[in-house]
C-alpha positions in Angstrom: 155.3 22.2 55.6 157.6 25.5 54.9 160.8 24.3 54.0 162.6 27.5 53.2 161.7 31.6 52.3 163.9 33.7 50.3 162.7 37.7 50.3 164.9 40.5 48.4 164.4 43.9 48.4 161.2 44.1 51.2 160.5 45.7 54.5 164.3 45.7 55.9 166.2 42.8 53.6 168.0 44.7 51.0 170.1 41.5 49.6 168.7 38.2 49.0 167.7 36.7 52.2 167.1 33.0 53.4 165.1 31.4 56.1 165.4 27.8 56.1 164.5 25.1 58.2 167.2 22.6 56.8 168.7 20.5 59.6 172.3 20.1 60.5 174.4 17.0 61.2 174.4 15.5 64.7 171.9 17.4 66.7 169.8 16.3 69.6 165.7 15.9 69.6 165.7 13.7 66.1 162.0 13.7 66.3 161.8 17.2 65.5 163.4 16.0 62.0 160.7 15.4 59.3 161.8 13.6 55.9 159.1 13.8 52.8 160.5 12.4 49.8 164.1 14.0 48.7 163.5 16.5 51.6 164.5 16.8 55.2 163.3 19.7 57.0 162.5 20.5 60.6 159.5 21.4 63.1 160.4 24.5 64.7 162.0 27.5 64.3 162.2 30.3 66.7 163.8 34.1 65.7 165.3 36.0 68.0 166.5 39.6 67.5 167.0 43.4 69.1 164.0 45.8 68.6 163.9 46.5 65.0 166.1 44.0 64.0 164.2 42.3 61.4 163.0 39.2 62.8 159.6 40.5 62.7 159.8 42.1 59.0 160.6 38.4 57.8 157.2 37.3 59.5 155.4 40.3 57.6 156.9 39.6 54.4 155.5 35.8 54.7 152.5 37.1 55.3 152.3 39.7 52.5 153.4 36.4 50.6 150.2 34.6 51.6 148.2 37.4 51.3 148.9 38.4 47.8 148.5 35.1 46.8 145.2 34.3 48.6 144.1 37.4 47.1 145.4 37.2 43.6 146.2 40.7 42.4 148.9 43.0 43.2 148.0 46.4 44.4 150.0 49.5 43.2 151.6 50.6 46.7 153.9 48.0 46.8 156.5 50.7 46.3 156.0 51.1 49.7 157.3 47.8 51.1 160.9 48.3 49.3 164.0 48.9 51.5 164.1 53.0 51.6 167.6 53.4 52.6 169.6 52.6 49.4 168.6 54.6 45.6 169.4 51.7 43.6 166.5 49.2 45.8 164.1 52.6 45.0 164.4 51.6 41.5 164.6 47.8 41.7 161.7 45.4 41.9 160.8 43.0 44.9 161.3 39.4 44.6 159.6 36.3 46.9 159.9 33.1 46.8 158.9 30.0 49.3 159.6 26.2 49.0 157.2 23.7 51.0 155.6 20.8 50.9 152.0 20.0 49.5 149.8 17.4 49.2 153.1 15.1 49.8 155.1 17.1 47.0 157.6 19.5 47.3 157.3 23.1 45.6 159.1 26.1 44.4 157.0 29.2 44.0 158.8 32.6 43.7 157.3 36.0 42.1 159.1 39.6 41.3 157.0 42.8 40.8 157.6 46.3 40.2 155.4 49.1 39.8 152.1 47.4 40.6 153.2 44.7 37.7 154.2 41.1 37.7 158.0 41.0 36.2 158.3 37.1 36.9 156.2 34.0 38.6 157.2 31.1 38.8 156.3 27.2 40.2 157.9 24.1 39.9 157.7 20.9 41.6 161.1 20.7 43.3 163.9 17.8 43.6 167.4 17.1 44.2 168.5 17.2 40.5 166.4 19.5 38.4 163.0 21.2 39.1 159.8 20.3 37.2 158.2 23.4 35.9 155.0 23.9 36.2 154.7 27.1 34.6 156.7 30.3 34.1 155.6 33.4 33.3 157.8 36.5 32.7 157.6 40.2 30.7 159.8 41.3 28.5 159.5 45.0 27.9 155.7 44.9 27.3 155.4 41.2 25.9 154.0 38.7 28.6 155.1 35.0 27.8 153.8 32.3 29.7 155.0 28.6 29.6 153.9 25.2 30.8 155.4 22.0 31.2 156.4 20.6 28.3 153.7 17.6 28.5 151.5 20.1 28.3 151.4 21.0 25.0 149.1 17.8 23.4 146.9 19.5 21.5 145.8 22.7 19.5 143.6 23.5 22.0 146.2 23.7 24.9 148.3 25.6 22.6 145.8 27.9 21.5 145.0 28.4 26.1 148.5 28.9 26.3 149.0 32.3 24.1 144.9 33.1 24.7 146.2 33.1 28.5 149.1 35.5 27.6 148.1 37.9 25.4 144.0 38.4 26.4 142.9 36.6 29.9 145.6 37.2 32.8 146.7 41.2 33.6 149.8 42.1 34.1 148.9 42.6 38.3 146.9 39.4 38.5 148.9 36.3 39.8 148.6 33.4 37.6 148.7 30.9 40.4 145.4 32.3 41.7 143.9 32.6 39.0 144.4 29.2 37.3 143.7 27.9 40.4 139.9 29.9 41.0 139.4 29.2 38.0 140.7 26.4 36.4 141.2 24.0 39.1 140.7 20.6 37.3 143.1 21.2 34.6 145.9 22.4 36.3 145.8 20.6 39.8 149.4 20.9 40.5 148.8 24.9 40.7 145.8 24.0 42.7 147.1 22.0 45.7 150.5 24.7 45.9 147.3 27.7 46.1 145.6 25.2 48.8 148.5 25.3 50.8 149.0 29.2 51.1 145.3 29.8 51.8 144.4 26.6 54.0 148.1 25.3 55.0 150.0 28.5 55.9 148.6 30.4 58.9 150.5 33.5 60.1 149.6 35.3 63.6 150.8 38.7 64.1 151.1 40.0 67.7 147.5 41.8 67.3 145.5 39.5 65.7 143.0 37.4 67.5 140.8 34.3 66.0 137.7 35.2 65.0 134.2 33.6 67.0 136.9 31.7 69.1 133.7 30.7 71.0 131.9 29.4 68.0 134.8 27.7 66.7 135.1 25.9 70.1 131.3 25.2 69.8 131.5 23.9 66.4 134.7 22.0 67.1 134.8 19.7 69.8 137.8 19.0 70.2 139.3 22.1 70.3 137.3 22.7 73.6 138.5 19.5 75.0 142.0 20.1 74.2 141.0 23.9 75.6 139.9 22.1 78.8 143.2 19.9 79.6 145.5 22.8 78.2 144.2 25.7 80.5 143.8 24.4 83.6 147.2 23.2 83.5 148.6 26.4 83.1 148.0 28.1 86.2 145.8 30.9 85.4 143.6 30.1 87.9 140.3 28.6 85.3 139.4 25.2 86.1 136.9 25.3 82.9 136.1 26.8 80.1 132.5 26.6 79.2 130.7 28.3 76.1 127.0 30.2 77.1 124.3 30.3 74.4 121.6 32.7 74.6 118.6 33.5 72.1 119.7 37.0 70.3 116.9 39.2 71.7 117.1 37.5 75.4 121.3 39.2 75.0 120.9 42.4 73.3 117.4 43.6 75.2 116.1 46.4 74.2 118.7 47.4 72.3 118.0 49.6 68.6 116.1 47.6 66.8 116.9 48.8 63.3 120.4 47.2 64.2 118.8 44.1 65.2 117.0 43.8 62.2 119.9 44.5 60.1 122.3 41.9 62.0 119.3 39.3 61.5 118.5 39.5 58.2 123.0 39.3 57.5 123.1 36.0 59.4 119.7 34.7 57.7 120.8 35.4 53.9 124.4 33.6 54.5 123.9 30.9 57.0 127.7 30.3 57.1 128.3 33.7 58.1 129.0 34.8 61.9 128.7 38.5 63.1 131.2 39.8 66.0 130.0 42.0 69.1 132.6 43.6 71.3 132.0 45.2 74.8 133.8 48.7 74.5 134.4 48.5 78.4 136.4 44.8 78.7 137.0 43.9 75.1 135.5 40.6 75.2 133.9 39.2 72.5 130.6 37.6 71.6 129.8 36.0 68.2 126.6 36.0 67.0 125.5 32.5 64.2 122.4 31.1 62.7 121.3 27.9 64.0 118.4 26.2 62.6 116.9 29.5 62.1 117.4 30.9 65.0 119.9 33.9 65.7 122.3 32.8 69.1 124.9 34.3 71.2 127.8 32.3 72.2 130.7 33.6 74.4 132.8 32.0 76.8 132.9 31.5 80.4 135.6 30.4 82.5 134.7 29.2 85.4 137.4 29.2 88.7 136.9 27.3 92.1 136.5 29.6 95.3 137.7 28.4 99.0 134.8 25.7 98.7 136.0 23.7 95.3 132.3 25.5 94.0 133.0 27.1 90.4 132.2 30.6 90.1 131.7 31.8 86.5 133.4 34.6 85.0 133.4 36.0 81.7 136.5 36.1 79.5 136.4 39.8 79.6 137.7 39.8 83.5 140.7 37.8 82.9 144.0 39.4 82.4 145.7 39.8 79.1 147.7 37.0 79.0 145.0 34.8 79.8 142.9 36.2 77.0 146.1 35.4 75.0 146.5 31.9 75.9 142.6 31.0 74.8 143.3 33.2 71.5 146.4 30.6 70.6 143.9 27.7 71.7 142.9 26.8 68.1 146.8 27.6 67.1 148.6 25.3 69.8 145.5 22.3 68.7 146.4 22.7 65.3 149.6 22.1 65.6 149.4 18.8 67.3 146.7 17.4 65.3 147.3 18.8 61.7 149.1 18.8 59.2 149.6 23.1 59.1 152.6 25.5 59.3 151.7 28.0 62.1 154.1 31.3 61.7 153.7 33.8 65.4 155.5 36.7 65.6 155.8 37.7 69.5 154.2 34.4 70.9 155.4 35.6 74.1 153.4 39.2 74.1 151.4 39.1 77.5 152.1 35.9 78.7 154.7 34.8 81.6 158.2 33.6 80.6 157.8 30.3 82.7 154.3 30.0 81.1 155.9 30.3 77.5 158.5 28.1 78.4 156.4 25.4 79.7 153.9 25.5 76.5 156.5 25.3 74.3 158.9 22.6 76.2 155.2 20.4 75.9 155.0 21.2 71.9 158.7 20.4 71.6 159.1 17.2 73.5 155.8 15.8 72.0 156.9 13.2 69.3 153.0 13.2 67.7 153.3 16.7 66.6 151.4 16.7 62.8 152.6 20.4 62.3 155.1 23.0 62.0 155.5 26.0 64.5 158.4 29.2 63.4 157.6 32.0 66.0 159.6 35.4 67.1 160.7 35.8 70.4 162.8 37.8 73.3 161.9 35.3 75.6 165.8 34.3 76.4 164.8 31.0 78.2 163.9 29.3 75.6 167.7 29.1 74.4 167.5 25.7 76.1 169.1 22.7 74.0 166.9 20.3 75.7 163.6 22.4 73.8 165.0 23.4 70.5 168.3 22.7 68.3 170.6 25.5 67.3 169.8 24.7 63.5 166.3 25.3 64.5 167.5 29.0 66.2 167.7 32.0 64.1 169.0 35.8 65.1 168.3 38.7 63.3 170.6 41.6 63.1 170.9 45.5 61.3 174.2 45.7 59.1 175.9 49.2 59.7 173.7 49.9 56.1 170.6 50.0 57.7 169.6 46.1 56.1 168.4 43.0 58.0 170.4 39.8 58.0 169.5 37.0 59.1 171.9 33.6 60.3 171.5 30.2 62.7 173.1 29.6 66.0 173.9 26.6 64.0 176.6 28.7 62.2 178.2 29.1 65.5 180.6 25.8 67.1 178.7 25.2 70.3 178.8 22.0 72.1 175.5 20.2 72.8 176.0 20.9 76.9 176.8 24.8 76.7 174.0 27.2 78.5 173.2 29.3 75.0 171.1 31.3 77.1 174.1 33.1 78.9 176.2 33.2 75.7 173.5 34.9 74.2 172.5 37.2 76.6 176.0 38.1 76.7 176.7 38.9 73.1 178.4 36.0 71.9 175.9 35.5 68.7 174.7 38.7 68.1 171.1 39.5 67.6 171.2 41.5 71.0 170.4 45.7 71.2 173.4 48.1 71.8 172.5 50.4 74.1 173.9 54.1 74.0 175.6 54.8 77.4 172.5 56.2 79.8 174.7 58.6 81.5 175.1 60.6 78.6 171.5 61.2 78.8 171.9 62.3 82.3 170.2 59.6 83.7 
């Protein structure tokens, strides 16, 4: 679970910048509440915000976050991300940090870099009173120093790691977490389960991205079908069932070039794990192509709606209208977060689909008390400023400051009482995080 994000110095957050998910005193839906050890922390977390505000800059920079740690070395551009309106940021490194929850313990991982170079990383198992290190790694001018916990240090051997590590093993763009963790995941575990959680735990969604093989993955899992079959048809989109269609390669792709064939064969037959994509130029849908026993087969999915008769007629998924295709991408997504134990981060989860559709997905999320995981998601979708779906500690608004920079605050800042429409107050202006619009008429509109 994500318990808070700090980010300085990236995208549009000049000054040091907090996300949390820390709850407030006396708020409805208690279930929405999670306690793990010294911590209390909450499910949800919804961002609202003007165009260009911010709120979907925070989203990037947690996935830059997960990416750079997933990938484990720090590419030279990141110039690039700093905030560009202030000299003083040009010339100032970028600093990240994230606290959550792994494996049942709570962790404190934060990392500054400048210049394609690490300047500081840092994890610690976290508590009320003082954090545990784990390690600490800095530079000073040109001299990289890297410490451990103090229990650590039993023997000449884990001494002699210790400077080995310093001065000869780990570069200065390479992030120690990864690579202790690739590489020496026995001996440092603690490093191993925080690494587990960014690459397995964390998931981020941005508004373009799309599982991929979403009909192997129902295929391989059933139960994400199933939960596909009851969540769909309750929608109102019109499908009664979704059904995935299997076909022998060369009965789908005909007569197609066989040099591309071959080559899409012989992939799938060297790395049996592996899974090839086709997509039809004309309707976008996709098919995803997997070696089974052998044998190379097509799966894609059909949804299937009921004419005048109550007899299903089969479409494909490439006739259905965006926002349907959206709802069956965040299939795997809205599963997850009932059943596991994940931290699913959406930015736009409205894009394409209706606002009584969003609101009646989410109102199902939030007033289920068996939720395993945690959803934060942006949003301009206004109604779901409902007290009854989410808490104001668990509402955020992003906003410009006349310097250009993003800040970030809770509803929960605000005195509201627990029967107030925040819907209209917002809409009206009342907690910011709204545009201001020039006056059309000067535009001679």
């Amino acid at each position: 679970m994500l318990i808070r994000f700090i980010a300085k110095n990236i995208y549009s957050f000049k000054d040091e910048t907090e996300f949390n998910l820390f709850p407030n005193k006396a708020q409805g839906l208690q279930h929405h509440k999670v306690k793990s050890g010294d911590f209390e922390f909450l499910r949800f977390s919804a961002i609202y915000g003007a165009n260009g505000s911010g709120k979907s800059n925070l989203i990037k920079a947690i996935s830059f976050l997960r990416t750079l740690v997933e990938e484990g070395k720090l590419q030279s551009e990141t110039d690039e991300l700093k905030f560009k309106l202030n000299d003083d940021c040009l010339k100032s490194p970028i600093s990240l940090g994230v606290e959550f929850i792994a494996d049942l313990k709570p962790y404190f991982y934060c990392i500054t870099f400048d210049g394609g170079k690490i300047l500081y990383e840092y994890l610690a198992e976290s508590n009320k009173s003082n954090d545990d290190i784990v390690f600490e790694r800095s530079y000073d001018t040109e001299i990289q120093e890297i410490k451990f916990k103090d229990d650590y240090y039993k023997t000449d051997k884990e001494r002699l790691f210790a400077e080995v590590l310093s001065e000869k093993l780990i570069q200065k763009n390479e992030l120690l977490i990864t690579f202790l963790s690739k590489i020496y995941p026995e001996d440092f575990k603690s490093v191993h389960s925080a690494f587990e959680w960014f690459k397995e735990t964390l998931v981020v969604i941005l508004p373009d991205a799309k599982p991929r093989g979403i009909a192997h993955i129902m295929d391989k899992e059933p139960t994400i079908k199933d939960f596909a079959n009851k969540f769909i048809p309750s929608l109102n989109t019109g499908i009664s069932e979704i059904e995935i269609e299997k076909k022998k390669f060369e009965e789908f792709v005909g007569n197609d070039d066989s040099k591309i064939k071959k080559r899409i064969i012989d992939d799938l037959r060297n790395d049996p794990d592996k899974i090839s994509i086709l997509i039809n130029k004309d309707t976008g849908e996709e098919a995803t192509l997997a070696n089974e026993n052998d044998e190379i087969v097509v799966k894609r999915l059909i949804t299937k709606h009921q004419d005048s008769l109550g007899k299903n007629i089969d479409f494909n998924l490439g006739q259905e209208s965006d926002g349907t295709r959206r709802l069956v991408d965040y299939i795997p997504a809205f599963q997850g977060i009932v059943n596991d134990n994940k931290v699913y981060v959406i930015d736009e989860i409205e894009r394409s689909i209706h606002p009584m559709t969003i609101k009646e997905i989410m109102t199902k999320l939030a007033l289920n008390e068996d939720v395993n995981g945690q959803l934060i998601f942006s949003t301009h979708e206004s109604n779901l400023l409902d007290q009854s779906i989410f808490r104001p500690d668990e509402i955020w608004f992003a906003q410009k400051d006349c310097d250009g920079s993003s800040k970030i605050y809770s509803l929960s800042d605000f005195k509201i009482h627990n029967t107030i429409n925040i819907e209209n107050g917002y809409l009206k202006g009342r907690f910011g995080g709204i545009p201001f619009l020039g006056n059309l008429k000067d535009l001679n509109w």
